[in-house]
PDB file of the backbone (N, CA, C, O) and the ligand in Angstrom, with CONECT records:
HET     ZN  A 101       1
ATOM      1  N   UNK A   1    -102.236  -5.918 -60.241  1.00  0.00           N
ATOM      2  CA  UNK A   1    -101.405  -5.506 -59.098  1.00  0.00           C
ATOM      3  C   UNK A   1    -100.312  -4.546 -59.582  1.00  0.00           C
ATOM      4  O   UNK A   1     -99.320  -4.853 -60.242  1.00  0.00           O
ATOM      5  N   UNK A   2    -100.565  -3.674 -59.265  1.00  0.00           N
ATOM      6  CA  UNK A   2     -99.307  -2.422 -60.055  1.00  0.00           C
ATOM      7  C   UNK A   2     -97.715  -2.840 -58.915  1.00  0.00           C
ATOM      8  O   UNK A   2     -97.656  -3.830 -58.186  1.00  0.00           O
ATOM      9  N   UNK A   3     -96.813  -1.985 -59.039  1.00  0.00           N
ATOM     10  CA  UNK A   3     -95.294  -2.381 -58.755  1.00  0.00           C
ATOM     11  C   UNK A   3     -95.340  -2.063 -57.087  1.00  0.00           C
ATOM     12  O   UNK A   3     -95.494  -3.001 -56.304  1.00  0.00           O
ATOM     13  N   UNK A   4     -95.210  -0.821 -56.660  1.00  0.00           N
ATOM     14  CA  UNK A   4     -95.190  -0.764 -55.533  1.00  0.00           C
ATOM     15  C   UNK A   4     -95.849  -1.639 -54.674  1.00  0.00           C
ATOM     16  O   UNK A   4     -95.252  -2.119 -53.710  1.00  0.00           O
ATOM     17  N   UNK A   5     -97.426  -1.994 -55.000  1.00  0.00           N
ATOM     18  CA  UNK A   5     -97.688  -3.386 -54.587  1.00  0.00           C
ATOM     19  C   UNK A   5     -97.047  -4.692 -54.275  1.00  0.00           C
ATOM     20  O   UNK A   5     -97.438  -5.458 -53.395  1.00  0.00           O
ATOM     21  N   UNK A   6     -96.196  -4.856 -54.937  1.00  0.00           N
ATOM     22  CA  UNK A   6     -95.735  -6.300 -55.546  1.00  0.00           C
ATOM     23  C   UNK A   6     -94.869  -6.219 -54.831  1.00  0.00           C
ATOM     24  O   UNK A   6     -94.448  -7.247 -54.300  1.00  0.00           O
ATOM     25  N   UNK A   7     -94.220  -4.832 -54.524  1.00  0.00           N
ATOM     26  CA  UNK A   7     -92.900  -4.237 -53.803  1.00  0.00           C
ATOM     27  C   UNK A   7     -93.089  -4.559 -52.461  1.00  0.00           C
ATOM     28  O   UNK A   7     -92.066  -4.997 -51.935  1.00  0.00           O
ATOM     29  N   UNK A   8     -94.255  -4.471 -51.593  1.00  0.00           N
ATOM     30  CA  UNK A   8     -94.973  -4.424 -50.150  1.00  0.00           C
ATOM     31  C   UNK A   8     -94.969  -5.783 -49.952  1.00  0.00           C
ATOM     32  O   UNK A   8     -94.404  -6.537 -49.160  1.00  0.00           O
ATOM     33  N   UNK A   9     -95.795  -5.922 -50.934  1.00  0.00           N
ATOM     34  CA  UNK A   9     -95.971  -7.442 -50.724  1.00  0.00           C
ATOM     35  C   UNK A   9     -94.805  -8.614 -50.504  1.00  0.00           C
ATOM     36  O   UNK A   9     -94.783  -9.484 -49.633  1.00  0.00           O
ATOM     37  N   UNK A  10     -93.799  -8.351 -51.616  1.00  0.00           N
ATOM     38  CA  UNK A  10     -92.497  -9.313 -51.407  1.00  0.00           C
ATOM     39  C   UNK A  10     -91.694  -9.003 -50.067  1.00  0.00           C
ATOM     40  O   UNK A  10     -90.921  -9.814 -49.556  1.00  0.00           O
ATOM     41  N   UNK A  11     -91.988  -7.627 -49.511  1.00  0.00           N
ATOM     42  CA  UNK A  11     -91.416  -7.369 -48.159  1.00  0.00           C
ATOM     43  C   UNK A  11     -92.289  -7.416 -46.775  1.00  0.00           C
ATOM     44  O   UNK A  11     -91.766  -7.287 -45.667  1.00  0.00           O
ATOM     45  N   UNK A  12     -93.451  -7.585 -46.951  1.00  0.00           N
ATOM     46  CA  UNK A  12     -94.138  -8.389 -46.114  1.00  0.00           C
ATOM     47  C   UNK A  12     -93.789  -9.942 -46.173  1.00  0.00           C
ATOM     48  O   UNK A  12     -93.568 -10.459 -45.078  1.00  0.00           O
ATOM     49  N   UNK A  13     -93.723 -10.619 -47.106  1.00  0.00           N
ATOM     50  CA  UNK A  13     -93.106 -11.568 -47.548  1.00  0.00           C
ATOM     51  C   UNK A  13     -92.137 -12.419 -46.550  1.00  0.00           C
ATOM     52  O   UNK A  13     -92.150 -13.431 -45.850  1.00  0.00           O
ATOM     53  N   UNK A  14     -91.051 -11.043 -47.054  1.00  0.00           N
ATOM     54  CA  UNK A  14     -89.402 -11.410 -46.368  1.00  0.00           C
ATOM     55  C   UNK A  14     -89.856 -11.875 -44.763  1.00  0.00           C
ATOM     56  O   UNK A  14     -89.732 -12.936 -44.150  1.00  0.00           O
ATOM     57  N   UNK A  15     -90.426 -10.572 -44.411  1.00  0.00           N
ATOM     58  CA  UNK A  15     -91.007 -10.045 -42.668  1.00  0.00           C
ATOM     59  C   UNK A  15     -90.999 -11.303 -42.314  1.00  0.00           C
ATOM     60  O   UNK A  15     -90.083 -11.826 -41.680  1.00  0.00           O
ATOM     61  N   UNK A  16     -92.150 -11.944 -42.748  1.00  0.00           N
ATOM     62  CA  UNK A  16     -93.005 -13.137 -42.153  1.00  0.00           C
ATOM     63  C   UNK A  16     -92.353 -14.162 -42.174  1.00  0.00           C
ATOM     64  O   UNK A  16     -92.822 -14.863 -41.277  1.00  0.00           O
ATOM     65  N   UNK A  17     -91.309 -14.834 -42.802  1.00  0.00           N
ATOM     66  CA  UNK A  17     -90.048 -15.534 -43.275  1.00  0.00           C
ATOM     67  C   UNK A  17     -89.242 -15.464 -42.184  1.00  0.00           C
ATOM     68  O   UNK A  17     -88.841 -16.436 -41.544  1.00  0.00           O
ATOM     69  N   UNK A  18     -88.994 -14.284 -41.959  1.00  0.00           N
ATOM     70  CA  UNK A  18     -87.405 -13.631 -41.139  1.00  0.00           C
ATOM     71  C   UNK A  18     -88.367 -14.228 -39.454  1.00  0.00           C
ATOM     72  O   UNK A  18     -87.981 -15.110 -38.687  1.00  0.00           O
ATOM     73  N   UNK A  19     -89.379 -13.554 -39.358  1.00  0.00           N
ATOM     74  CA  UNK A  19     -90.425 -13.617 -38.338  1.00  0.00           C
ATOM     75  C   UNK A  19     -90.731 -15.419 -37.495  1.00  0.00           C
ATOM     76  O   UNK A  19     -90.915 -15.695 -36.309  1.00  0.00           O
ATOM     77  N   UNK A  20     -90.670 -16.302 -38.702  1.00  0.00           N
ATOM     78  CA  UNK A  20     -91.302 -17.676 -38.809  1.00  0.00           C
ATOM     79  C   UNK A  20     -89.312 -17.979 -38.504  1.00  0.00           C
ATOM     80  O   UNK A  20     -88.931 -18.702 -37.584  1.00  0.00           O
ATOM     81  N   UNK A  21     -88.900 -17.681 -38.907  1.00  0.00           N
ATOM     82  CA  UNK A  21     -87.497 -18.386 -38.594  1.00  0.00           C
ATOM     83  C   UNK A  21     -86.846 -18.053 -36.806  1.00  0.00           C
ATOM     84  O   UNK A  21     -86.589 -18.880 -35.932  1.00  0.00           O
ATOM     85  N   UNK A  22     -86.771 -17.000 -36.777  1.00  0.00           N
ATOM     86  CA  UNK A  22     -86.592 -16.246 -35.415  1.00  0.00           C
ATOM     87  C   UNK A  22     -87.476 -17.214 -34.565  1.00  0.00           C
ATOM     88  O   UNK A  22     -86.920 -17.720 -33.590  1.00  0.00           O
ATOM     89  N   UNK A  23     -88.488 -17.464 -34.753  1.00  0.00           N
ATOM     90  CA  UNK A  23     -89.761 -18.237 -33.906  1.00  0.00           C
ATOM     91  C   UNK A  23     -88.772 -19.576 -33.839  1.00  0.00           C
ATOM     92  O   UNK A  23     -87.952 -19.841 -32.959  1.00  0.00           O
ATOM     93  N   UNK A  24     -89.035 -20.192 -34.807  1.00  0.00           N
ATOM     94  CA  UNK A  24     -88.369 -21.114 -34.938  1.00  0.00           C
ATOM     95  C   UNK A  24     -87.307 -21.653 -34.536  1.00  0.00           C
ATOM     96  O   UNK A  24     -87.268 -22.847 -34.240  1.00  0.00           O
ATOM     97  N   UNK A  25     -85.991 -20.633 -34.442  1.00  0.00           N
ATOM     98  CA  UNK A  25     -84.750 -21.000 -33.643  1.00  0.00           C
ATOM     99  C   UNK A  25     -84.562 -20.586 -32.074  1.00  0.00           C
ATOM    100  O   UNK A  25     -83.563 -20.712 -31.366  1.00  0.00           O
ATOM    101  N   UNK A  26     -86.059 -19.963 -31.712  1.00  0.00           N
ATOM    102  CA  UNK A  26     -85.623 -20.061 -30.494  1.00  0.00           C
ATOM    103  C   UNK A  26     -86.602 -20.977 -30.017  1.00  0.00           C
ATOM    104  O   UNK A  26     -86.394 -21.357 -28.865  1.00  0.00           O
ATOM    105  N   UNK A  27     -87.601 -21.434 -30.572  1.00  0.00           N
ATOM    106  CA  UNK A  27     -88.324 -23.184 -29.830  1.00  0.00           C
ATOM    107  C   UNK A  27     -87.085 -23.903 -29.819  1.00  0.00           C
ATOM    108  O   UNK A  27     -86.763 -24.410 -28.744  1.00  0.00           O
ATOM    109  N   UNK A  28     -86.287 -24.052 -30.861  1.00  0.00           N
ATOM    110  CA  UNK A  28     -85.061 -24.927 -30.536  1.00  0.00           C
ATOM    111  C   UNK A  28     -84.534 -24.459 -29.930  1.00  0.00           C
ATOM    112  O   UNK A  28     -84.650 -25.135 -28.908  1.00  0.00           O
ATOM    113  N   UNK A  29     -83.579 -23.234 -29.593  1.00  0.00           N
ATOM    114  CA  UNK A  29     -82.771 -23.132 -28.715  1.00  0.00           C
ATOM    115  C   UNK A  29     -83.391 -23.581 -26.877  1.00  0.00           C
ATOM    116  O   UNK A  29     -82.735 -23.827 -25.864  1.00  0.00           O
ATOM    117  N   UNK A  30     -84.780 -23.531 -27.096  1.00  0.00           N
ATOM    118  CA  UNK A  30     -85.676 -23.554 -25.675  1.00  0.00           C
ATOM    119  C   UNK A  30     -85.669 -25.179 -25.697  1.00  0.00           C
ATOM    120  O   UNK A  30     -85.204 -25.746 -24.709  1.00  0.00           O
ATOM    121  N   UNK A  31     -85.921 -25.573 -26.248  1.00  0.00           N
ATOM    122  CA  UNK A  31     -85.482 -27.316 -26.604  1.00  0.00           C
ATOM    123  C   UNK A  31     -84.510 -27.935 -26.243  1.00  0.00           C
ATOM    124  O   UNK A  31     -84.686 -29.088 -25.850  1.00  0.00           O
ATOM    125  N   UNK A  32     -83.436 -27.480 -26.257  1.00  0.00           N
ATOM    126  CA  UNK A  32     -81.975 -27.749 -25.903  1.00  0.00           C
ATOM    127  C   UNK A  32     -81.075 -27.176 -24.785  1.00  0.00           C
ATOM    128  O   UNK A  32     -79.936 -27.407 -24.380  1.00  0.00           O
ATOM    129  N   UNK A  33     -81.925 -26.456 -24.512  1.00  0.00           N
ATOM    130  CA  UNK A  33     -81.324 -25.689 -23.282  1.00  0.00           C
ATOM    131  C   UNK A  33     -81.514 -26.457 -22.084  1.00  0.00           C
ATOM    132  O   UNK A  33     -80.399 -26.894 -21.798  1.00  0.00           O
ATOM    133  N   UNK A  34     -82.239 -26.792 -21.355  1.00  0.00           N
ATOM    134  CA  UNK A  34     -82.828 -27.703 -19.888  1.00  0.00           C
ATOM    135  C   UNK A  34     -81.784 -28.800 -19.949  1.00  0.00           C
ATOM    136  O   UNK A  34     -82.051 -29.878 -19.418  1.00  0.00           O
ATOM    137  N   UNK A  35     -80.528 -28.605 -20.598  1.00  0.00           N
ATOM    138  CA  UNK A  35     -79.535 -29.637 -20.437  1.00  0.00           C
ATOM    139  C   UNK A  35     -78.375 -28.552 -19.994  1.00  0.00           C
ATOM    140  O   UNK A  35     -77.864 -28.279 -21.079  1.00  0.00           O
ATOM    141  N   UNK A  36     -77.905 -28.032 -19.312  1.00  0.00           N
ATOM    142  CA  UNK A  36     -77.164 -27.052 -19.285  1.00  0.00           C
ATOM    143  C   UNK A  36     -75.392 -27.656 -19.558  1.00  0.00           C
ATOM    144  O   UNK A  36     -74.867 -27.794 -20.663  1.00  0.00           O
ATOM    145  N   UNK A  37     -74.870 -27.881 -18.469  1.00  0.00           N
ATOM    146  CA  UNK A  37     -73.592 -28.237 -18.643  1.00  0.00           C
ATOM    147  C   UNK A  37     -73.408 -29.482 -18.468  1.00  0.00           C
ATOM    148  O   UNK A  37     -72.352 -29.509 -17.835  1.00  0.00           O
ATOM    149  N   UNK A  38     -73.944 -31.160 -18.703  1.00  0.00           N
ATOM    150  CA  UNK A  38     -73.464 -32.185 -18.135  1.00  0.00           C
ATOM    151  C   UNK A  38     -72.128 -32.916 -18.173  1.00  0.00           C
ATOM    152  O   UNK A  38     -71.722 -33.829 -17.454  1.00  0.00           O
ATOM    153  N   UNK A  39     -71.495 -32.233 -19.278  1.00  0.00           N
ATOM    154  CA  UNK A  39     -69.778 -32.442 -20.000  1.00  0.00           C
ATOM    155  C   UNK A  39     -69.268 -32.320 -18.314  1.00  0.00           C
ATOM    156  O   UNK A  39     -69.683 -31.464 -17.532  1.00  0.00           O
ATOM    157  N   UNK A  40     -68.480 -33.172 -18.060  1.00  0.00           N
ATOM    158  CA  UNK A  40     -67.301 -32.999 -17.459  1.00  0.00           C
ATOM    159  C   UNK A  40     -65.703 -32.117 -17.611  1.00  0.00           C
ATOM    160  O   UNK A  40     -64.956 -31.895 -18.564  1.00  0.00           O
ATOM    161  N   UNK A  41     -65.679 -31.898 -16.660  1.00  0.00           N
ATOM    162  CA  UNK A  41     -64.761 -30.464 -16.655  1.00  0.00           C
ATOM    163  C   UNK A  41     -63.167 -30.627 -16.327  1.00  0.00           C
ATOM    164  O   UNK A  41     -62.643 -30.625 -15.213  1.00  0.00           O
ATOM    165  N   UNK A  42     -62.572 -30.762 -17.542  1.00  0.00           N
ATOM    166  CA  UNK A  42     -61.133 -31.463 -17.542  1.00  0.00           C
ATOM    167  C   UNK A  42     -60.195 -29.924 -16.965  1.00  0.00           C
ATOM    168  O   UNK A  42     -60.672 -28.844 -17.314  1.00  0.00           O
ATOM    169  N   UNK A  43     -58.760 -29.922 -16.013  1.00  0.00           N
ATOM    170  CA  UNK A  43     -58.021 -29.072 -15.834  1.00  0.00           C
ATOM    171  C   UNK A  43     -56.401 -30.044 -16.252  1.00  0.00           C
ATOM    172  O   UNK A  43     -55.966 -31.029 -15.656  1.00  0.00           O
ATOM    173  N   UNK A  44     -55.814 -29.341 -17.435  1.00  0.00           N
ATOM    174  CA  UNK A  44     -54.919 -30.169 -17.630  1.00  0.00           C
ATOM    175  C   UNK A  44     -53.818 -30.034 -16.295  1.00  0.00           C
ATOM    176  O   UNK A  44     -53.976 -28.935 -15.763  1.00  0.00           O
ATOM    177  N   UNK A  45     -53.021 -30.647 -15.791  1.00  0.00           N
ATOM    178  CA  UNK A  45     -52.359 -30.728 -14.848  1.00  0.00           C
ATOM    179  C   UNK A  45     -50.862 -30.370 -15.252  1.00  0.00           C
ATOM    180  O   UNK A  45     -50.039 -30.339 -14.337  1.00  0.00           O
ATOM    181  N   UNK A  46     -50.490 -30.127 -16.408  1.00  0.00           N
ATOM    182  CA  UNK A  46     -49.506 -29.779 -17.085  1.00  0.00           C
ATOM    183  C   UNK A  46     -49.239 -28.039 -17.686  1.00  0.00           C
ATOM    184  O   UNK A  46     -48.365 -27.185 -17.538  1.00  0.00           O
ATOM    185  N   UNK A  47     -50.393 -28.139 -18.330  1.00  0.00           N
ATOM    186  CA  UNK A  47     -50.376 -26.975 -18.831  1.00  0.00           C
ATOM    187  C   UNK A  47     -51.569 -25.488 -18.341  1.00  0.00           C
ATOM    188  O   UNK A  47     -51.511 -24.285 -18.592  1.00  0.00           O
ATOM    189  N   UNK A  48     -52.693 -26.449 -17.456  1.00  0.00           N
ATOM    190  CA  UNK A  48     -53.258 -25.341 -16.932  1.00  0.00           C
ATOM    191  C   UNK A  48     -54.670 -25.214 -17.660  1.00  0.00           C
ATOM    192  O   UNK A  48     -55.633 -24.515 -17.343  1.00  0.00           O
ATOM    193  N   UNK A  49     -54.541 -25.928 -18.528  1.00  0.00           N
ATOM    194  CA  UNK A  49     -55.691 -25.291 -19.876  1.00  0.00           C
ATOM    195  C   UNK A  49     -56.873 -26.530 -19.065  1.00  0.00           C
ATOM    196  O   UNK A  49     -56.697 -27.600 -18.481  1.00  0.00           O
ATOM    197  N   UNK A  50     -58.118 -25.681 -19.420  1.00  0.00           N
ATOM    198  CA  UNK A  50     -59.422 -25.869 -18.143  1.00  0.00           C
ATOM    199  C   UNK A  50     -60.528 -26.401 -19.792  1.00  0.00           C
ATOM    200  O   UNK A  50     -60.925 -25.559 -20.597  1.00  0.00           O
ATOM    201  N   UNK A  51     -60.784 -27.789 -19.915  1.00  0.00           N
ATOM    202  CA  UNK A  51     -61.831 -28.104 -20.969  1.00  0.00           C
ATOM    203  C   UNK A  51     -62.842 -29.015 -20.438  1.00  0.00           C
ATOM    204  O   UNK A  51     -62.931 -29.535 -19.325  1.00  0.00           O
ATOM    205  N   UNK A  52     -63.815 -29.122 -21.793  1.00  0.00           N
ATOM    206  CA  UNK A  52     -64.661 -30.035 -20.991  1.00  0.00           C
ATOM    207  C   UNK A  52     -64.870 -31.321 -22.079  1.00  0.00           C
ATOM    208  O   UNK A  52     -64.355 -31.209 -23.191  1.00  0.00           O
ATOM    209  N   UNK A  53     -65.525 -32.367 -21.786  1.00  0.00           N
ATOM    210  CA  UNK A  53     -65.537 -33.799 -22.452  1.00  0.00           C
ATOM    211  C   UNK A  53     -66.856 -34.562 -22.338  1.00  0.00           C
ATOM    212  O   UNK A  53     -67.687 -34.298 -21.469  1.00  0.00           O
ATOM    213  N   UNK A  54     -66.977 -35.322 -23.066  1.00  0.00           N
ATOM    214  CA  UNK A  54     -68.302 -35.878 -23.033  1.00  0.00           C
ATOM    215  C   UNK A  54     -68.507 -36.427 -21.563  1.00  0.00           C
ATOM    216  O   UNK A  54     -67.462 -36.557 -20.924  1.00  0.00           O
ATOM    217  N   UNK A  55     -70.083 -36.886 -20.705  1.00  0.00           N
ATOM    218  CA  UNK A  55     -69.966 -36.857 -19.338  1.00  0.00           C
ATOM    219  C   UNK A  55     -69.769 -38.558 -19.080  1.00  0.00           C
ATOM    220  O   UNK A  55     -69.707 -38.804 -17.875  1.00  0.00           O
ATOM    221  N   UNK A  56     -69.666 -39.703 -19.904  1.00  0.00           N
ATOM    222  CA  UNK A  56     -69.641 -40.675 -19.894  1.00  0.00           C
ATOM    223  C   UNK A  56     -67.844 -41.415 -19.571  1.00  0.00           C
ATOM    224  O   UNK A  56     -67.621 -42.624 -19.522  1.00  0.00           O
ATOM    225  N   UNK A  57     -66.750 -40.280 -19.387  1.00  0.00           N
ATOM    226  CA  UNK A  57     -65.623 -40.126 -19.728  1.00  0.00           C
ATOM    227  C   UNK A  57     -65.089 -39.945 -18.681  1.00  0.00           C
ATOM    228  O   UNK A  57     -65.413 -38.899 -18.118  1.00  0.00           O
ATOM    229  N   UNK A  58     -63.964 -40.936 -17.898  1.00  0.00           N
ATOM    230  CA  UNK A  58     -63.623 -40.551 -16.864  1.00  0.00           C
ATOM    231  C   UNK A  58     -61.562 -39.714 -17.128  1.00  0.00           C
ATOM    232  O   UNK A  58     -60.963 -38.739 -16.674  1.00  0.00           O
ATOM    233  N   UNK A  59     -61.266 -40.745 -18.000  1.00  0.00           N
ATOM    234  CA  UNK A  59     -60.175 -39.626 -18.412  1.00  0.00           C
ATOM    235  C   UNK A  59     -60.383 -38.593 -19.759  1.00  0.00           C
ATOM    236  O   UNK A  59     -61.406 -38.633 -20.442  1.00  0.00           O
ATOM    237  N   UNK A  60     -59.456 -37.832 -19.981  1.00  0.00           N
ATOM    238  CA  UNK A  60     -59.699 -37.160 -21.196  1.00  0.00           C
ATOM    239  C   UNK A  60     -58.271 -36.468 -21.719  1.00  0.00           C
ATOM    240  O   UNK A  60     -57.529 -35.799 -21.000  1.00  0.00           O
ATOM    241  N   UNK A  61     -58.056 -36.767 -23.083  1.00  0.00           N
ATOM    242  CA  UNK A  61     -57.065 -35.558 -23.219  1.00  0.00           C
ATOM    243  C   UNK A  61     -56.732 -34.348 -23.734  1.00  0.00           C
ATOM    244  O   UNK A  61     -57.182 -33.926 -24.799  1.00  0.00           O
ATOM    245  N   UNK A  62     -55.750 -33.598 -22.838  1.00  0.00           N
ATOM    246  CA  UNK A  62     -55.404 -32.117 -23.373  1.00  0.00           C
ATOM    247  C   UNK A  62     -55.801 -32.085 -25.074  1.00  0.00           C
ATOM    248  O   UNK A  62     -55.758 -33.065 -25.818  1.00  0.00           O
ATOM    249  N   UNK A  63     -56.084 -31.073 -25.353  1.00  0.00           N
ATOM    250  CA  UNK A  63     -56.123 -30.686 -26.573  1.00  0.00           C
ATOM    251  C   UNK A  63     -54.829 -29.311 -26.866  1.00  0.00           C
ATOM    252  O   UNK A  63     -54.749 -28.738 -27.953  1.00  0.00           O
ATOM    253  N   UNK A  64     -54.013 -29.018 -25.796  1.00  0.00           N
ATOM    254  CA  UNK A  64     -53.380 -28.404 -25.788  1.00  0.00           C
ATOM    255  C   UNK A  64     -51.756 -29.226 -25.501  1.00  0.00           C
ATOM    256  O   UNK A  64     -50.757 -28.722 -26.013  1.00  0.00           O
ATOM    257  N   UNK A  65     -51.689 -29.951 -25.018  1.00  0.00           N
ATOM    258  CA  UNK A  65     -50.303 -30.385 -24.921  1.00  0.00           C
ATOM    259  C   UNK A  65     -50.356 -31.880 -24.642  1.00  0.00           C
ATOM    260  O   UNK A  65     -49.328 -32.448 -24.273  1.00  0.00           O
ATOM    261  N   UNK A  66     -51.735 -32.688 -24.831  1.00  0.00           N
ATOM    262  CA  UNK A  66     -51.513 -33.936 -25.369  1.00  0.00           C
ATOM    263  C   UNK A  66     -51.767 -35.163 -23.655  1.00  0.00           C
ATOM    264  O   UNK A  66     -52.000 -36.366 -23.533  1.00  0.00           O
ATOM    265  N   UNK A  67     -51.580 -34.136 -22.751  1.00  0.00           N
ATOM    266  CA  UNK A  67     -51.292 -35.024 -21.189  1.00  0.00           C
ATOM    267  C   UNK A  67     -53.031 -35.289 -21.272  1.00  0.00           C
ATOM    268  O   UNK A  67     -53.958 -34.588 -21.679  1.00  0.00           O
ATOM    269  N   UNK A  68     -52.928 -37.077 -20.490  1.00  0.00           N
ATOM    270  CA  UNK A  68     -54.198 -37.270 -20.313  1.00  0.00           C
ATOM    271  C   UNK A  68     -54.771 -36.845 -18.649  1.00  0.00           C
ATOM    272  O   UNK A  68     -54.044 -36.969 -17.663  1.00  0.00           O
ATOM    273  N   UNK A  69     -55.631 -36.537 -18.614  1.00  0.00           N
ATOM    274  CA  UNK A  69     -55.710 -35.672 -17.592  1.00  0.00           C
ATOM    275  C   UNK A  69     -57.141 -36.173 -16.358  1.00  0.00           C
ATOM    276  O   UNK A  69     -58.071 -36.739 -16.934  1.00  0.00           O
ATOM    277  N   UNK A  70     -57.299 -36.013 -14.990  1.00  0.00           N
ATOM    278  CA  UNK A  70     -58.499 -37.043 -14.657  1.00  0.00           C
ATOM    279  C   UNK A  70     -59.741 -35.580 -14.732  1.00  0.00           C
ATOM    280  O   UNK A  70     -59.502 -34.393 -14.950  1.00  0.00           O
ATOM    281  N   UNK A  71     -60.700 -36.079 -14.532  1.00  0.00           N
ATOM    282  CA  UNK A  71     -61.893 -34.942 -14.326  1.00  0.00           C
ATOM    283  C   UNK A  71     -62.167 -34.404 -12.897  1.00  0.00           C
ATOM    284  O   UNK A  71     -62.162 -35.259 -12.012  1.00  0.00           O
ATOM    285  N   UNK A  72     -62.395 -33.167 -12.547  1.00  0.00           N
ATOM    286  CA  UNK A  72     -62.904 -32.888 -11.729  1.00  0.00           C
ATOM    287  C   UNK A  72     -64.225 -33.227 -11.246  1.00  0.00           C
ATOM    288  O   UNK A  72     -65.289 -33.293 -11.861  1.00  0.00           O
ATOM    289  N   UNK A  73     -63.970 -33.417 -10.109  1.00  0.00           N
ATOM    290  CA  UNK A  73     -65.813 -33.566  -9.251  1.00  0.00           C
ATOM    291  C   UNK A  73     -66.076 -32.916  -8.463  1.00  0.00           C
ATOM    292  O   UNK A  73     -65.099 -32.571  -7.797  1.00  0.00           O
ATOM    293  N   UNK A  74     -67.139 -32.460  -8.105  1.00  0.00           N
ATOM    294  CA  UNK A  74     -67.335 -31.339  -7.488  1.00  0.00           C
ATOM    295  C   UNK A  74     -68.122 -31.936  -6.642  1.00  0.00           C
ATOM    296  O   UNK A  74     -68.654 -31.295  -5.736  1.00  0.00           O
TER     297      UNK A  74
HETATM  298 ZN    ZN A 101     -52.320 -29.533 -21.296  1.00  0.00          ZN2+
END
């Protein structure tokens, strides 16, 4: 196998690598997605600042100024 060969080859290589990964992170990202937003959607009442919290959680607190704050429902 002379050099330029070896050269093609290790960059076909990379390709198929780079190729197999790309594939790969978007089956996962397609995996994880069909859950979109279920976090509950905190508005601190103090300071204004708009977060969100796990959905099992009926209070939550600021991460900005500490007030515990209730969740919105929509
Ligand atoms: Zn706050």
């Amino acid at each position: 196998m002379s050099i330029p060969n070896l050269i093609l080859a290790y960059a076909l290589a990379m390709l198929a690598g780079l190729a197999g990964l790309g594939i790969y992170s978007e089956y996962r990202r397609r995996r994880f997605e069909p859950r979109p937003s279920e976090d509950r959607i905190f508005r601190c009442q103090r300071c204004g600042y708009v977060y969100t919290d796990d959905p099992d959680v009926d209070r939550s607190r600021c991460s900005q100024c500490g007030l515990t704050n209730d969740a919105i429902e929509f």
